[in-house]
RODO-2510 file (C-alpha; in nm, 4 decimals, decimal comma):
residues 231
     n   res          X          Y          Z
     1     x    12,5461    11,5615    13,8010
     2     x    12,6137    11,1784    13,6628
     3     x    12,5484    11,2004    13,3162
     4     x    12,5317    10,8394    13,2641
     5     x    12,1991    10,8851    13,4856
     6     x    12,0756    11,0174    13,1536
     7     x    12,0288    10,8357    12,8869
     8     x    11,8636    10,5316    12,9842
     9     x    11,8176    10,3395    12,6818
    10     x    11,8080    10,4125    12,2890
    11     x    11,4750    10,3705    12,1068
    12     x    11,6267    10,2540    11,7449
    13     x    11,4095    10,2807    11,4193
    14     x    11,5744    10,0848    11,2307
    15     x    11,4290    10,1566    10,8992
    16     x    11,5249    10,5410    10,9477
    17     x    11,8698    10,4183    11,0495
    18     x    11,9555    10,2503    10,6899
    19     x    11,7919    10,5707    10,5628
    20     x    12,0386    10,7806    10,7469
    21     x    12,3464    10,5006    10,6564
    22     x    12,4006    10,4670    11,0139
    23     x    12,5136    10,1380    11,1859
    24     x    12,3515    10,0540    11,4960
    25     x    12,6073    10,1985    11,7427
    26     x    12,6323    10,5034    11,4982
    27     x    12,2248    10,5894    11,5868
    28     x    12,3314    10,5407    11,9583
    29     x    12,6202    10,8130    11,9962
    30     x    12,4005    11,0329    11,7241
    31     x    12,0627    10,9617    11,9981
    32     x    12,2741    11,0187    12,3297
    33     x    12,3850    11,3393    12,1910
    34     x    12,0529    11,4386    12,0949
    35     x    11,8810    11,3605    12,4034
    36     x    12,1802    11,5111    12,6176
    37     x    12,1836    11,8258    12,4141
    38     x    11,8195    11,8754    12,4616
    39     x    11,8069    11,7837    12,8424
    40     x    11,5490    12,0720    13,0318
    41     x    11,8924    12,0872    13,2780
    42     x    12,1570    12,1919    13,0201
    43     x    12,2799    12,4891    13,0564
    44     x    12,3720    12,4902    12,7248
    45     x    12,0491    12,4468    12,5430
    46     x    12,0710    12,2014    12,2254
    47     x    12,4449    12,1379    12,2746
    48     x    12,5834    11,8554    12,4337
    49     x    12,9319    11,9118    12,5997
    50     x    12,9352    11,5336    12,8016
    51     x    13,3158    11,4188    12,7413
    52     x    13,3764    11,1207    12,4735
    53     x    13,4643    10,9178    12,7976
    54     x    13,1558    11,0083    12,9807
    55     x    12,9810    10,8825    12,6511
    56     x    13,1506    10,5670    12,6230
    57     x    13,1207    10,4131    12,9458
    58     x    12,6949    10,5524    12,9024
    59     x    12,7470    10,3405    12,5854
    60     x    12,9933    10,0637    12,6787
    61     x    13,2490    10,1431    12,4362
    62     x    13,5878    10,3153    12,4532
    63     x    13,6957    10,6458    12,4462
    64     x    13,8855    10,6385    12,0930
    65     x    13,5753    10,4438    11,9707
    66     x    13,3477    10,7805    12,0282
    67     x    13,5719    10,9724    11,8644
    68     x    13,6062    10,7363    11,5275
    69     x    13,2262    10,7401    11,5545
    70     x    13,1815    11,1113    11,5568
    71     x    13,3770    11,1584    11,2841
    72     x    13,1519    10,9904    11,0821
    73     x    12,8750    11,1276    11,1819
    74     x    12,9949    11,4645    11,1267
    75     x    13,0774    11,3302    10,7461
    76     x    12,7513    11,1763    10,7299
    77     x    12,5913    11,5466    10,8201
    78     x    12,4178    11,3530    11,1284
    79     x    12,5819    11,5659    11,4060
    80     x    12,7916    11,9009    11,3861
    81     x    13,0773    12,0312    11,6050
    82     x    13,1233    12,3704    11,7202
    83     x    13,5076    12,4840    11,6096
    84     x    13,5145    12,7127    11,9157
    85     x    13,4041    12,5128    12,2060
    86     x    13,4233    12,1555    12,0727
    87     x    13,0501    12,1447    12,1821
    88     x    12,8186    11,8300    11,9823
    89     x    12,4566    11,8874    11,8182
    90     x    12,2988    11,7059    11,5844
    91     x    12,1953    11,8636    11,2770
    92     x    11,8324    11,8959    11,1364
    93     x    11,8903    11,5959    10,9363
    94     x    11,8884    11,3870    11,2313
    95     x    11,5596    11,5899    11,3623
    96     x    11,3362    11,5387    11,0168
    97     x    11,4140    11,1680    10,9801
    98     x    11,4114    11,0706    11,3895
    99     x    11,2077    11,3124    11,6309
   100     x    10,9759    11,4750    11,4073
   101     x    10,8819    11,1016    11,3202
   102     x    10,8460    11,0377    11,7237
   103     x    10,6708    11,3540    11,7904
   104     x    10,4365    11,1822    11,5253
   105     x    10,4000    10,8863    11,6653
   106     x    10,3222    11,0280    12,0374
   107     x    10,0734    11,2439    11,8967
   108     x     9,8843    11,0005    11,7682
   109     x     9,9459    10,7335    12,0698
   110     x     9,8034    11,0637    12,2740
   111     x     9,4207    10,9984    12,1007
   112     x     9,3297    10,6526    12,1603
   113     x     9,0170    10,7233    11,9685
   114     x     9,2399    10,8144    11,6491
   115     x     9,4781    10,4971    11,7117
   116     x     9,2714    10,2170    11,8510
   117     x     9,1729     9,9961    11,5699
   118     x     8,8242     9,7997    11,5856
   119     x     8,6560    10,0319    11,8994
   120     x     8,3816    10,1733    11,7072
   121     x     8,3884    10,5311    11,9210
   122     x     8,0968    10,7268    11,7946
   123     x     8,1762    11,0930    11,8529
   124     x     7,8644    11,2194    11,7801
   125     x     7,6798    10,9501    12,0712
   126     x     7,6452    11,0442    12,4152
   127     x     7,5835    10,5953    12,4573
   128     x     7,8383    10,5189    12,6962
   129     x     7,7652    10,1425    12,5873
   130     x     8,0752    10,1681    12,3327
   131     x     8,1053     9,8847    12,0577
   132     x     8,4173     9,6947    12,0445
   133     x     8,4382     9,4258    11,7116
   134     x     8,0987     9,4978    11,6408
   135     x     7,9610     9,3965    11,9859
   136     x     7,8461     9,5907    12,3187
   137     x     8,1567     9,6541    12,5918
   138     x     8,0210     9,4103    12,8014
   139     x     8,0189     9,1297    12,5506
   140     x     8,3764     9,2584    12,4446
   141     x     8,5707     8,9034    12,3679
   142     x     8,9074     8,9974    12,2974
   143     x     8,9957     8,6697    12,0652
   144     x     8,8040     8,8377    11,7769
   145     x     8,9378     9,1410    11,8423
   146     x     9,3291     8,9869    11,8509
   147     x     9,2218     8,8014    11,4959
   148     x     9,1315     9,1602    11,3089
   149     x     9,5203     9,2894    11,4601
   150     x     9,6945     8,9775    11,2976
   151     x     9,4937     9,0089    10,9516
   152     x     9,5600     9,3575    10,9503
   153     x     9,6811     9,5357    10,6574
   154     x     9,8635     9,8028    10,8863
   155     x    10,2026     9,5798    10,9494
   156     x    10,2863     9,7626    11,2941
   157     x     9,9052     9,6285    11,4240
   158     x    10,0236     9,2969    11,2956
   159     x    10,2862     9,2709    11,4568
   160     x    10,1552     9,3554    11,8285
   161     x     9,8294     9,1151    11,7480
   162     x    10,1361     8,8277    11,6852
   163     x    10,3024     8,9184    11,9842
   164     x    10,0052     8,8730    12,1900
   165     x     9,9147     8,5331    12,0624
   166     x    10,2815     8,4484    12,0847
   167     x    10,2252     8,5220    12,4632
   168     x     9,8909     8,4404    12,4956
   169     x     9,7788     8,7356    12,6655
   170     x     9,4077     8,8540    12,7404
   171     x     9,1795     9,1040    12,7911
   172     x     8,9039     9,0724    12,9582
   173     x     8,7388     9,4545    12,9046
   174     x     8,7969     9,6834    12,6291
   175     x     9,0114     9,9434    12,8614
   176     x     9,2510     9,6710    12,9223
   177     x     9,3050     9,6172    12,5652
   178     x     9,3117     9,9937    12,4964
   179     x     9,5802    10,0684    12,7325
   180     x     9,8202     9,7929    12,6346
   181     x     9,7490     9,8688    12,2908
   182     x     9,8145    10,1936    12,3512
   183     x    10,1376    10,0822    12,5009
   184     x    10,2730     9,8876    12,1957
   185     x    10,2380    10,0958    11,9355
   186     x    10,5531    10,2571    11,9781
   187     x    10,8140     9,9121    11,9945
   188     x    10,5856     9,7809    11,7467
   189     x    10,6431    10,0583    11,4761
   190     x    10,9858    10,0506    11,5348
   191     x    10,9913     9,7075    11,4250
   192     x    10,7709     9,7279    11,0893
   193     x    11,0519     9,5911    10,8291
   194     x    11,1461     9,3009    10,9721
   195     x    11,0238     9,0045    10,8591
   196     x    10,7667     8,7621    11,0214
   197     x    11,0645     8,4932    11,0272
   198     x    11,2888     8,7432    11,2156
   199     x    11,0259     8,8390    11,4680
   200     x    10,9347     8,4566    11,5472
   201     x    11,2842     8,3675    11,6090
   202     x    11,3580     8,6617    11,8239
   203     x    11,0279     8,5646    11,9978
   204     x    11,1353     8,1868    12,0160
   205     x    11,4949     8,3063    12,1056
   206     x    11,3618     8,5135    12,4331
   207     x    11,1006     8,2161    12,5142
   208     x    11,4196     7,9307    12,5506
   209     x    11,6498     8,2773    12,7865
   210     x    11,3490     8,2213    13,0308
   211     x    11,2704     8,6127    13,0150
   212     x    10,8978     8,5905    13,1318
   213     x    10,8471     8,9349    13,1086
   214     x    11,0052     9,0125    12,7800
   215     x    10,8123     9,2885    12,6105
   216     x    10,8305     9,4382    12,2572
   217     x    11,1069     9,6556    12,3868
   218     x    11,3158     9,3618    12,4422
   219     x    11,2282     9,2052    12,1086
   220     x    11,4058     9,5220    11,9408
   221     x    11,7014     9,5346    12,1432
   222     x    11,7746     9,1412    12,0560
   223     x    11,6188     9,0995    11,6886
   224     x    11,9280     9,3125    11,4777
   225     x    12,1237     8,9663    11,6968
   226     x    11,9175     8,6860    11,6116
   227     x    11,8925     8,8017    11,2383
   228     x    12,2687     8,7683    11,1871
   229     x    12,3047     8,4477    11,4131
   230     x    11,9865     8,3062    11,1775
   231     x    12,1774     8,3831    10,9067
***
């Protein structure tokens, strides 16, 4: 089996990360063993046992560079090493500060009643004729909807309500709204803690590379960039 088939891509909380006192490729190798350690096909349950050069070409870096970056992960008590078998795992540090918070996060991206802001669900009404911003479904008009996710006080709603004025996106029914909303919460989380300047030059930056279809996603993949080239 190609390993490098994988690991896809690295979700990266970045506030969690400067927790942890990880640098950015540090949460990569300390993620790709995670997720390769826990893959339902390892025979080795919780270990990962992929070769630093299998790793490095997953993560585009070399060989030695794997090793160096181990090493301080190990220090760090991010991941541990079995003596015996050489075998990687990363330790329950790693698991209370990253993947209990995602397991978290997915269970409350699973209710859409629990995460939806402004739907007005009443659980105790059999009225199918739900109330979005105050107003019946089929009056639902999604620019005073987007205005209560920008004046938020929850930054992570903030932050997708910019994003979709940024694009100008719309929603013409409420079940639109609720599954792209449901959608963002994730990337959007993941970037609470940068600042409104960062996220409007990352937006800006994306915008001017003619990437149509940039998403969230793609904001946190580029924004740790444009930060240091704003600098």
């Amino acid at each position: 089996m190609d390993r490098t088939k994988q690991v896809i891509y690295t979700v990266i909380s970045h506030t969690k990360r400067i927790e942890l006192g990880l640098n950015v490729m540090e949460y990569c190798v300390a993620d790709t063993i995670y997720h390769l350690g826990n893959n339902p096909r390892n025979k080795m349950k919780g270990w990962c046992y992929a070769s630093k050069d299998t790793m490095g070409k997953v993560l585009g870096i070399t060989k030695q560079a794997v090793f160096k970056i181990i090493k301080r992960l190990i220090e760090k008590g991010v991941v541990k090493k079995d003596d015996k078998t050489r075998h990687l795992q990363t330790t329950q540090k790693w698991y209370d500060s990253i993947i209990s918070e995602q397991d978290i996060v997915n269970k409350v991206d699973s209710d859409s009643k629990q995460s939806l802001p402004y739907s007005n669900i009443d659980k105790g009404s059999t009225n199918t004729n739900v109330l979005v911003s105050g107003k019946p479904e089929k009056t639902f008009i999604f620019k005073e909807t987007l205005e209560r996710l920008i004046t938020s006080k929850t930054e992570y709603i903030t932050i997708i309500g910019c994003y979709w004025k940024h694009k100008d996106k719309d929603f013409p029914t409420k079940k639109s709204y609720q599954t792209a909303y449901v959608r963002n919460i994730k990337p959007a989380k993941i970037l609470v803690g940068y600042s409104d300047k960062d996220l409007w030059d990352t937006f800006n930056y994306l915008d001017k590379q003619n990437f149509s279809k940039w998403t969230l996603e793609t904001v946190f993949k580029y924004i740790p960039e444009i930060k240091q080239l704003k600098k």
